[in-house]
C-alpha positions in Angstrom: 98.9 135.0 118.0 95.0 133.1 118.1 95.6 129.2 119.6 94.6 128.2 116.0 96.8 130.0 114.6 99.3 128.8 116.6 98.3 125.4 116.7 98.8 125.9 112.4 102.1 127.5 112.9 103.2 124.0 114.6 101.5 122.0 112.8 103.7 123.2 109.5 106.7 123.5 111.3 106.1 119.8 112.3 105.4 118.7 108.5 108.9 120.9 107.4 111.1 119.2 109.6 109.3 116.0 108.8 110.0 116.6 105.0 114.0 117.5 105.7 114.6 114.5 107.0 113.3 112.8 104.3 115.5 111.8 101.4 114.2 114.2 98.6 113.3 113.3 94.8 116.3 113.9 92.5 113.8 116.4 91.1 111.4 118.5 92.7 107.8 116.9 91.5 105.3 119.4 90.0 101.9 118.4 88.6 101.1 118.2 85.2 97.7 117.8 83.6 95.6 115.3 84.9 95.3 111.8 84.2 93.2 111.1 81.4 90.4 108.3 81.4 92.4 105.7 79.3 95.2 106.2 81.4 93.9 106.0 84.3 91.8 102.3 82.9 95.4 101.2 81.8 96.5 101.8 85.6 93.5 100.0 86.8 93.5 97.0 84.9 97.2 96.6 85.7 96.6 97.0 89.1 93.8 94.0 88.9 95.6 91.9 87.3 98.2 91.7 89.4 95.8 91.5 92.8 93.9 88.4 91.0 96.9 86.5 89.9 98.2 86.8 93.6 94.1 85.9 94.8 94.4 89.2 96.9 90.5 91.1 97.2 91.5 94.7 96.8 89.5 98.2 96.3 91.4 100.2 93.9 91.0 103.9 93.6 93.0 106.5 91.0 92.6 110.4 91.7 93.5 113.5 89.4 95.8 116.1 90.7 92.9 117.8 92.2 92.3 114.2 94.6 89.3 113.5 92.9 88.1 110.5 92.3 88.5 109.0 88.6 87.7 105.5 88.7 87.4 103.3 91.3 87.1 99.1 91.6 86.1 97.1 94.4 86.4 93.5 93.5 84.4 90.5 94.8 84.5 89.7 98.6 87.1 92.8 99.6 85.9 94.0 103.1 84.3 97.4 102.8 86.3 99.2 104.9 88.9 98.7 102.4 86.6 101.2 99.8 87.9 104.8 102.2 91.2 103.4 102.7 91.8 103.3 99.2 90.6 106.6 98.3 92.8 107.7 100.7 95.9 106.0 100.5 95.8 107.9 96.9 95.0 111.2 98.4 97.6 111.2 100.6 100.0 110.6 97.3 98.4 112.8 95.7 98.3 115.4 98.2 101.7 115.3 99.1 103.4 114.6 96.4 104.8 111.2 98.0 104.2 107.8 98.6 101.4 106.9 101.4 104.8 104.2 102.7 106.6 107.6 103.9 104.0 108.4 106.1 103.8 105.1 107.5 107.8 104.8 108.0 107.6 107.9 109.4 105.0 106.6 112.0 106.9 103.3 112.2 110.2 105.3 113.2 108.6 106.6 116.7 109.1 109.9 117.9 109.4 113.0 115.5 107.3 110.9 113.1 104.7 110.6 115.0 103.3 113.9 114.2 102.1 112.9 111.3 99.5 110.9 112.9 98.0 115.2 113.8 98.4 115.8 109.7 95.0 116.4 108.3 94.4 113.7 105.5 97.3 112.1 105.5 96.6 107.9 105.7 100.2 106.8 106.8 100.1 103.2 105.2 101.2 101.8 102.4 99.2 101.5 99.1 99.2 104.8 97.8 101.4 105.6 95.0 102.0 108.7 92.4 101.1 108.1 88.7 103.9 110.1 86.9 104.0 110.8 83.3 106.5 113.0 81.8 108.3 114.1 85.0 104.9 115.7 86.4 102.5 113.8 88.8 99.0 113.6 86.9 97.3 111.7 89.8 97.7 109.0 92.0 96.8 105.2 92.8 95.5 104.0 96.4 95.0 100.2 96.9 93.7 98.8 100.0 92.2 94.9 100.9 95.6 93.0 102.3 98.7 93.9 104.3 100.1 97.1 103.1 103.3 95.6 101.3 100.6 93.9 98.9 98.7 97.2 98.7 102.1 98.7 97.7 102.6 96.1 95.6 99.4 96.5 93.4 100.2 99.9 93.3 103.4 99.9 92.0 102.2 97.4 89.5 99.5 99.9 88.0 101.6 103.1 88.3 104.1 101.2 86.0 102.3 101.1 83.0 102.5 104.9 83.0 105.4 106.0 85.2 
């Protein structure tokens, strides 16, 4: 076996038993069709809403099941690092069919978890959240600009008008 291939190998293992020690979903998520436009503006105005009433500065992003971008917000004064975070935090979601918080639990725990810091694309923080509709993921929220219980807290907000 190649080093890569190895390396891979390990790598997966490493994500397996990472994911069987995890507490699985009741069901097993599967994606449905991706979030429409108007869905995805209901999400984001939620979201806003609840970062101005608490005076937070936040980039918002939403992806489709694919990860792509839908629609994204920066508002006024958020620190521009805070634009890729986002984007990511809902990639992660997105990608693996999870919260971004799991990751950064995982991390949080020591040991074991902190292979996940070797996972490609993974943003272990909080913030990015699964937009559900219908028992299927359709795409997925990342919010970044405060601590990460506020970005998880934005979030949840704008996935709720859906999920």
């Amino acid at each position: 076996m190649s080093k890569p291939a190895f390396l891979f190998a390990a790598l997966i293992a490493a994500v397996s038993s990472f994911a069987q020690s995890q507490t699985p979903p009741p069901v097993p998520l599967t994606y449905g069709e991706s979030i429409k436009m108007e869905q995805a503006e209901k999400v984001m105005a939620a979201a806003l809403q609840e970062a101005t009433k608490n005076n937070w500065n936040m980039a918002i992003a939403i992806v489709d099941t694919g990860g792509k971008l839908v629609l994204f917000k920066k508002m006024d004064n958020t620190q521009i690092g805070s634009i890729d975070v986002a984007i990511s935090k809902a990639t992660t979601a997105n990608n693996f069919k999870r919260p971004s918080k799991v990751f950064e639990d995982g991390v949080a725990g020591g040991g074991i978890g902190l292979r996940i810091l070797s996972l490609p694309g993974v943003t272990p923080l909080e913030g990015g959240e699964l937009i559900i509709s219908k028992g299927k993921i359709i795409g997925a929220i990342g919010v970044s600009g405060a601590s990460s219980a506020q970005d998880g807290q934005v979030a949840r907000t704008g996935t709720a008008v859906i999920n």
